[in-house]
N, C-alpha and C positions, 0 to 999 in steps of 0.2 A: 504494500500500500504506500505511495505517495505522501511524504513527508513535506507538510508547509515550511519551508524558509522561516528562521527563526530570524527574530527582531533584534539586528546588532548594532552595535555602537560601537566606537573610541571613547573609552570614558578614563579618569584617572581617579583611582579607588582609594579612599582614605580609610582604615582601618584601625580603632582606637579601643583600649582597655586597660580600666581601673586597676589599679595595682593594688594585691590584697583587698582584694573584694568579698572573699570567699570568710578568708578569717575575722572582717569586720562583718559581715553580717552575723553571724557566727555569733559575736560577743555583742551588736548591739543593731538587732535586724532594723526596726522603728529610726533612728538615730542614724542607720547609715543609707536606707533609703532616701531619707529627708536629705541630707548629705548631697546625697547622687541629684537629685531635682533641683535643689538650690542651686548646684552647677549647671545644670543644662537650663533651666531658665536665664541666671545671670548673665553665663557666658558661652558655654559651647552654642544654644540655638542662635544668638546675637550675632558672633562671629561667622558659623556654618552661611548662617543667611547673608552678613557683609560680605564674602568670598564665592557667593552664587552656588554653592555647596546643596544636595539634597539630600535628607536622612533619610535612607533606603528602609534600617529596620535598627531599634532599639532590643539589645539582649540583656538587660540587667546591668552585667557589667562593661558590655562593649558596646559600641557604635558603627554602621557602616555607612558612608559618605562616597556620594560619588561628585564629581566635578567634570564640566565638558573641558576645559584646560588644568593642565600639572601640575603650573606655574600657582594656580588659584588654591590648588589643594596645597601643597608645597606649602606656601606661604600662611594658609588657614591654619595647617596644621601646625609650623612655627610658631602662630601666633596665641593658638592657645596655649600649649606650653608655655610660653613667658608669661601670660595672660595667668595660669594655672601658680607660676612659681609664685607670681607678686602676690596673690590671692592667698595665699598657702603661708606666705611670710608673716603675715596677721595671723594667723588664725591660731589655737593650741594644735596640739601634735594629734588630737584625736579627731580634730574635726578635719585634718586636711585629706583633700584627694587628688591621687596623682594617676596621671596619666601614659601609658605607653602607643606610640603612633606609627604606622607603617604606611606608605603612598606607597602607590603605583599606577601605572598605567597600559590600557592594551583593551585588547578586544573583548567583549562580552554582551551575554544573551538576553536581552530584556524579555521576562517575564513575568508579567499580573506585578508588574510593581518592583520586582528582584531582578538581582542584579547574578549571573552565574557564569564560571570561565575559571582560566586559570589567572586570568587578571586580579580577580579575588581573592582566590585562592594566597596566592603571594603576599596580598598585601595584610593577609590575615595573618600567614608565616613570617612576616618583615616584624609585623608588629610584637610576636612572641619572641624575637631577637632583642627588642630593642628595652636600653635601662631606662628605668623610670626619669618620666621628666623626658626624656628624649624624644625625637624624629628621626627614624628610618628611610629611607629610601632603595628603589632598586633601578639597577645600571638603565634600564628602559625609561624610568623619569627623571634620571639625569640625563641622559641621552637631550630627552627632550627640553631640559632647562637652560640648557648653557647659555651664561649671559644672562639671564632674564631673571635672577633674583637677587636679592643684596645679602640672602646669607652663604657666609662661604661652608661647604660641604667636600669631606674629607673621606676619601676610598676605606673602608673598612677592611674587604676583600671577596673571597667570592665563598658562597657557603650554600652546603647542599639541602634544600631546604622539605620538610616532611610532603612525602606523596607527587612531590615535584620533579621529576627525570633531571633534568640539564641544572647544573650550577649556576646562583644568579647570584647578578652583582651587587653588592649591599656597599652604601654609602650613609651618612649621617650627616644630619644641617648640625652646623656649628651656631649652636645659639644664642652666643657671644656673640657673636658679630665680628670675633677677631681673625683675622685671616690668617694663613700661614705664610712662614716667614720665606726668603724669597730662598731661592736654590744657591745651596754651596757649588764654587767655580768648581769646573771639572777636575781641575790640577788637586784642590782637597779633597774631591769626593775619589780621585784614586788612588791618594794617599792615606785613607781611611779604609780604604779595600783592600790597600795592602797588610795596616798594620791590623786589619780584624781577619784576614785569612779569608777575605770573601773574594778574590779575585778571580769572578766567576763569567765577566761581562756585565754584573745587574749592577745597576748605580744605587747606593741608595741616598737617599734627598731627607738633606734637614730639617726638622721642622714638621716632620709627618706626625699624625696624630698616634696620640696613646694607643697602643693595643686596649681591645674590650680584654676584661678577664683572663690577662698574662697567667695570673695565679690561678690553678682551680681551686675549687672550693665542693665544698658538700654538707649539704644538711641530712641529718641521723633524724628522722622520724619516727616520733614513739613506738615501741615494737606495741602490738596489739594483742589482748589475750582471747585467743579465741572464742572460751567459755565463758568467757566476762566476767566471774567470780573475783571476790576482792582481794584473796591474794594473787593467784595469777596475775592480776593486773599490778599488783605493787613489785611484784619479783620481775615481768615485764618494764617498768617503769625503772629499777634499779639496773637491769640488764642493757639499758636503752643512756642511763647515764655512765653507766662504765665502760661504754662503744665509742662516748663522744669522749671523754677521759683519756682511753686510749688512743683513740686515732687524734687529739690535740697534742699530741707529743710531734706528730708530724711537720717536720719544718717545711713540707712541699705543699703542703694542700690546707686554706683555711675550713675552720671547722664552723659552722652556725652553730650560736648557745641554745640549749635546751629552751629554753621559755621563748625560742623567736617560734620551733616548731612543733608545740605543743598541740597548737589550734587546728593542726591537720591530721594530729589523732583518727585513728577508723575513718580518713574521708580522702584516703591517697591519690592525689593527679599529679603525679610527677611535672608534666607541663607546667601546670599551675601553680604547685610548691618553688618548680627553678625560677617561675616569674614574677612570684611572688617575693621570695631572698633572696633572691638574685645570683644562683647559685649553680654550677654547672652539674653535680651530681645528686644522686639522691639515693639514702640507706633506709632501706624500710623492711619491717619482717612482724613476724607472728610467734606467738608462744604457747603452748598444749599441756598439760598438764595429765598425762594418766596413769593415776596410779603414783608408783615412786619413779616411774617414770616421764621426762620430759621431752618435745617436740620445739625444736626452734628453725623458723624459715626466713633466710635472710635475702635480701636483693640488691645489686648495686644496679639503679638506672639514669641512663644519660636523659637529663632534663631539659635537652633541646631538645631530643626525637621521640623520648619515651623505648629507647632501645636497649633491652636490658643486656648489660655488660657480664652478669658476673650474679650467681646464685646457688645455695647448695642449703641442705637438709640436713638436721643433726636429730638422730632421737638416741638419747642416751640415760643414763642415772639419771635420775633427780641432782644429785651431788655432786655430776661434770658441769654444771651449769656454767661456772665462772673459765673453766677450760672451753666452753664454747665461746664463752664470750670473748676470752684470748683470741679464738683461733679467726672469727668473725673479723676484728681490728687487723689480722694478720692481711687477712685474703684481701682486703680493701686496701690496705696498705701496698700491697702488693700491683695492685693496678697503677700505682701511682710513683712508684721509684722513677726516679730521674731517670737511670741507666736502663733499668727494664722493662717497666709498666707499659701496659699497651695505651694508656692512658696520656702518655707526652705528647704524641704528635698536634694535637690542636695548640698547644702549649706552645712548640717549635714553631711552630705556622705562625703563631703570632707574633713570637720574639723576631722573625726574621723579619715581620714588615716593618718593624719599629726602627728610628734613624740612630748612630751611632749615636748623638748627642743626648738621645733621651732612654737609651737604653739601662738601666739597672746591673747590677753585679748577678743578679737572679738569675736574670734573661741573658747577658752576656756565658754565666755557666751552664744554662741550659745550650747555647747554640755551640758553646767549646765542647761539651760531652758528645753531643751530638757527630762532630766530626773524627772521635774513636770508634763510633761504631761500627766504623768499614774503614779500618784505616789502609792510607796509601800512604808513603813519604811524605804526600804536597798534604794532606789532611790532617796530618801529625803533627808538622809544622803549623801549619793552621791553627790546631787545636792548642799547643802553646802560646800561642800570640794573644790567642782572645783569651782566654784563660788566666794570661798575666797581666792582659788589660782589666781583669774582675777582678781581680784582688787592686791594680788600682785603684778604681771606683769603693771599695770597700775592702780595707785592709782583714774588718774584721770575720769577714764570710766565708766561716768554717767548709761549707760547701765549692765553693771558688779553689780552695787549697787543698781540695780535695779530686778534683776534677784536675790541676795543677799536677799532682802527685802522677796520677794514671798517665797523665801525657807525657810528660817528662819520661816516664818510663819503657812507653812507646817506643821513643827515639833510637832509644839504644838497638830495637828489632830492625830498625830505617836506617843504620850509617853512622849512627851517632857513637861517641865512645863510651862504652859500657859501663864503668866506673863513674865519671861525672855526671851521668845520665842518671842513674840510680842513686848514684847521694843528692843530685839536685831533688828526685822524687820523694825518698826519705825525709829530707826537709821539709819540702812541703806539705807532705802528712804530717810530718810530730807538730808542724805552725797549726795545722787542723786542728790536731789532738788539744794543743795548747790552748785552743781560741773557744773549743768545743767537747771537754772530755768525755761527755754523753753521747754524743754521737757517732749510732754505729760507723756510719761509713767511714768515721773519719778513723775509725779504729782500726777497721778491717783492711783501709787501703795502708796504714800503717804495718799492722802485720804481716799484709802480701808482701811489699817492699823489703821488709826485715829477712821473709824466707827467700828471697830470690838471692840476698846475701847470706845464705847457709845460716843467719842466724833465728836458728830452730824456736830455743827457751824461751827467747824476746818475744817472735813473730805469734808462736801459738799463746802466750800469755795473752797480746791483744786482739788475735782472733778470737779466742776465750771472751775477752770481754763485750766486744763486738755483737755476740752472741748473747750474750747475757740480756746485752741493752735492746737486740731488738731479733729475738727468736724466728721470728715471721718474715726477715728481710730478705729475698729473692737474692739479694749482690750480694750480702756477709755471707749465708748458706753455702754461695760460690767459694768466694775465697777461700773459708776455709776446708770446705771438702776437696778444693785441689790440692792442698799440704797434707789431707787429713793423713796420706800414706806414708810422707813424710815426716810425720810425728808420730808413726809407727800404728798411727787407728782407721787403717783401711775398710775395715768394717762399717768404722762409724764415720768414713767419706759414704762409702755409698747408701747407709741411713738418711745421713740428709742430702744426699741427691735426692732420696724416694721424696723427703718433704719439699725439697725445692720444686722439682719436677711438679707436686701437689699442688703448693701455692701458686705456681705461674706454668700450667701446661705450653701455653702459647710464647713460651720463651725467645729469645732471638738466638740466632744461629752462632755466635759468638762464646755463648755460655754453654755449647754442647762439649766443649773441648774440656772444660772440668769437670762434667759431669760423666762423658767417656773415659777421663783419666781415672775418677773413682769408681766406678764400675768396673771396670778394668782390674785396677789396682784388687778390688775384693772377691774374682775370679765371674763375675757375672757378665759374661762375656754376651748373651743377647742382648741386653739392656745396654751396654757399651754401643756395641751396633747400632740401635735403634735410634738414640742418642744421636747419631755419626748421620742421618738422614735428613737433619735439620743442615748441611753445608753441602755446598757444592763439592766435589774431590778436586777443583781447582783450590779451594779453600784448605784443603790438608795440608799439614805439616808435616813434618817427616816422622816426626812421634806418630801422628794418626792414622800413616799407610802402617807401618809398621807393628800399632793395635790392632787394625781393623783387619789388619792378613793374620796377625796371631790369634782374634781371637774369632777369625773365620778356622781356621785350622784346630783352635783347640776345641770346637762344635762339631768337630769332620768333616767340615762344605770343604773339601780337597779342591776341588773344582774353582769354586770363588775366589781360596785363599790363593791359591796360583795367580789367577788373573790380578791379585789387590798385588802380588808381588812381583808381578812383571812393572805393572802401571805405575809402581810405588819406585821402582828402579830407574825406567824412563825419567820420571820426573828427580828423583834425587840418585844419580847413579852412583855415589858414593856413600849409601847408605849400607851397610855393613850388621852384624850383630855386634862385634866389636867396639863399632862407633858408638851405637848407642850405649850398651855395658860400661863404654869409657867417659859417659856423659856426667859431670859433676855435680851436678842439682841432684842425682837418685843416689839415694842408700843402698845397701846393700840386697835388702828385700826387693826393692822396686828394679834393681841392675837382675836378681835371678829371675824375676817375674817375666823382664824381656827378653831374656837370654833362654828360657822355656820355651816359649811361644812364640820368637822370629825363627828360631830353629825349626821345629814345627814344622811352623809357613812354607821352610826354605829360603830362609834370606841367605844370602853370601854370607859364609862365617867371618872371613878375616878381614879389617879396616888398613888402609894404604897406610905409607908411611907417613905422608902429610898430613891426616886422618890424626894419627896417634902422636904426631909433632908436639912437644912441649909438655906433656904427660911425663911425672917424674917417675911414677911406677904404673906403665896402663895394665891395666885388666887385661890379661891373651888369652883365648882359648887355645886347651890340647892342640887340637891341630893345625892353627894356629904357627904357636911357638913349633912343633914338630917340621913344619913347611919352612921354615928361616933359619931352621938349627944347623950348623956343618955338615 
């Protein structure tokens, strides 16, 4: 059947909502209705109508406006905003009401009155992006403005927005009126490219606007008791402040205080919670009581999409309760390590549009970490540069000197001389430790340092404490399960592989190499393997062909372990059993462990002369020494 042509237009869609709406009605329905009207009579109808603006449909807490020009919407909506701030400035803190605004413009379906498209759509989405008090925009009504307003608007960037295929461009009216400051001459902006290791081709320009939400943040949501009984709900309610307790130890992620997210108790929209505090995560769960047994269901979701990141189930004793509660702070924590969490990338995204000049020590060591994670030579060096420009910026950020430590150490794998490489590292961590003796990383990157210098007692005493301070941490778990064999508890390396492994399945390929070594080390030679799946074999070392052929042969794959030691050969033709046996970092355990299992394989037994050069007494095998004897 013949479908009528629907009724289109060019319109540009204004999309507006009350910020904390949900929690003011909540605590004062009568009082915050009256609120909402007083405003739209004063001022939003006033204004909507001086801007030629139509209200499509009133939702309680939102607004939808359409405008035949951008420019009309654009400027409406600036102006309530200001219009809303000066209003807001009189008033007590309970009576004000604040707004969030999103324009756009594009094609859409007039029906019976409404307005439907994805021109809509967007500006409803723009709107859930933007902080209170702001104006949104997207790349389509700038498109269409240029020139044509007096507030200056500043690129945010491009963000994928719910239900929306293609990436749109999101800009912000500067509601100041102040514009930004005029472009640094090319000769500086490539001499700040050089000393920040960005020397990529991308210029960046001074004077660019603040990152939204460099920091993440998360608000802990009362856990909720199922049965609703009065204690469950008190042991919920104490379970719910020992979450936020813990996870405030966090120096990467701020935490909202209990009493901001009280009022969302049993009524959870994650949506609504992030735009309501403004906050990019959100922890929310449930608690069961049966018996002397108890049920706890936790969630971490992303409160731009509603996507839930990260969830798991405990039913144990009644008497594990505070061990759940641990292991909860763990796994959240865990999303959120600098080095590992799957959770940095938005965080990077944002440090990088930000200009040298206005960059923090924060965001400076977030983009220097950033550049070990695939390191090259030129990213090494990179990664030194900005990293010594953050301890600039703030001598006293324990994190900065900590990030400082790893690169440095770096070097010495890149050309650099082994010795001043590693004491320059060591400095930098004990300045950590000095600046920060609670924290783990700055512990654990101390202790790694210490063991790369054979010193054992040192290095495991601050892996030890490392550990202490932060059980759950995805990077100290690392550290020190690569030494663990080294300190003679290979065992208890690949223990906490199993929990590392636990708290961060989704690891990066960089951490398989100590998780291989501990497996390994404890004769668990699949899990080695398995481990070995997360890198390319372009990415192996000559430890890892050398594992992965021993501990294909000590499984019987004869077959495999051949082809891992031809390939393994190819690539390091002077890899030997020898060689490795004569390598200085292994104890004696860990020299027979590969001295088993390359044989095994079939590696070449005996290392060249150049190989065993400077060795005062090396390790020979039998046959070997029999092959060189008179």
């Amino acid at each position: 059947m013949a479908v009528a042509p629907l009724d289109r237009k060019l319109l540009a869609i204004l999309a507006a909502d009350i910020v904390g709406f949900s929690a003011a009605m909540e605590a004062d329905e009568p009082g915050t209705i009256a609120r909402v009207m007083a405003v739209h009579t004063e001022l939003l109808d006033r204004l909507i109508d001086q801007y030629r603006g139509r209200i499509v449909k009133l939702m309680g807490d939102g607004t939808l406006v359409t405008f035949d020009s951008v420019v009309d919407a654009v400027a409406c909506g600036a102006k309530i905003q200001t219009a809303l701030a000066e209003r807001n400035a009189g008033s007590p803190q309970r009576d004000r009401v604040m707004l969030r605004i999103g324009v756009n413009v594009g094609d859409v379906a007039l029906i019976e009155g409404d307005v439907y498209g994805d021109a809509v759509n967007i500006a409803a989405r723009l709107e859930q992006l933007c902080d209170p008090g702001a104006v949104v925009i997207s790349g389509a009504a700038f498109d269409h403005l240029q020139g044509k307003l007096d507030y200056p608007i500043d690129f945010v960037g491009e963000r994928q927005l719910k239900n929306i295929v293609r990436p749109v461009r999101v800009y912000r009216v500067r509601l100041d009126g102040k514009r930004l400051a005029a472009r640094v001459p090319f000769k500086r902006v490539a001499l700040i490219g050089v000393i920040l290791g960005l020397a990529s081709g991308v210029v960046w320009w001074m004077g660019q606007p603040e990152a939204m939400n460099a920091k993440p943040s998360i608000a802990v949501v009362p856990f909720s008791a199922d049965k609703g009984d009065q204690a469950t709900s008190r042991i919920a309610g104490g379970l719910t402040d020992d979450i936020i307790t813990d996870l405030s130890r966090m120096s990467e992620v701020d935490v909202i205080a209990r009493h901001s997210t009280d009022p969302y108790q049993n009524k959870m929209d994650a949506l609504r919670v992030g735009r309501d505090l403004g906050v990019g995560y959100i922890l929310h769960g449930s608690i069961q009581r049966e018996g002397l047994r108890i049920r706890v269901n936790a969630q971490l979701v992303d409160a731009e999409n509603g996507v839930n990141l990260w969830s798991q189930r405990w039913d144990r004793p009644a008497e594990d309760l505070f061990a759940i509660q641990s292991e909860i702070a763990e796994h959240v924590f865990s999303q959120f390590e600098m080095i590992t969490g799957p959770i940095k990338s938005p965080r990077l995204e944002l440090a990088r549009r930000k200009s040298p000049r206005s960059l923090s020590a924060y965001e400076l060591t977030l983009l220097g970490v950033e550049k070990q994670l695939s390191p090259t030579r030129e990213s090494v060096s990179e990664s030194v540069a900005i990293l010594k420009k953050a301890t600039e910026v703030d001598p006293e950020y324990a994190r900065a000197w900590v990030g400082l430590s790893w690169a440095h150490s770096l070097t010495a794998d890149y050309g650099a001389a082994w010795a001043p490489a590693h004491q320059a590292a060591i400095d930098a961590a004990e300045r950590a430790v000095a600046l920060d003796p609670n924290d783990a990383d700055a512990r654990g990157a101390l202790g790694e340092m210490l063991a790369r210098q054979g010193k054992f007692d040192r290095a495991k005493a601050e892996l030890e404490t490392a550990l202490r301070l932060n059980p759950g941490s995805f990077s100290v778990l690392t550290y020190y399960l690569s030494w663990a064999s080294a300190f003679g508890e290979p065992a208890r390396g690949a223990d906490l592989a199993d929990r590392a492994v636990k708290l961060n399945p989704n690891y990066q390929p960089w951490a398989s190499g100590g998780l291989r070594y501990a497996y390994f080390m404890a004769g668990r030679y699949d899990d080695a393997l398995k481990v070995m799946e997360r890198q390319k074999p372009e990415n192996y070392s000559k430890y890892a062909w050398a594992e992965r052929a021993g501990s294909l042969a000590m499984l019987g794959r004869k077959t495999e372990a051949d082809a891992a030691v031809k390939e393994a050969l190819q690539r390091f033709p002077d890899l030997s059993i020898e060689a490795i046996a004569n390598d200085p970092a292994f104890n004696a355990a860990e020299h027979q462990r590969h001295i088993e299992t390359m044989r095994l394989a079939g590696f070449p037994p005996c290392a060249s002369g150049e190989v065993l050069a400077g060795r005062t007494k090396p390790l020979r095998l039998p046959e070997c020494v029999a092959k060189t004897s008179p």
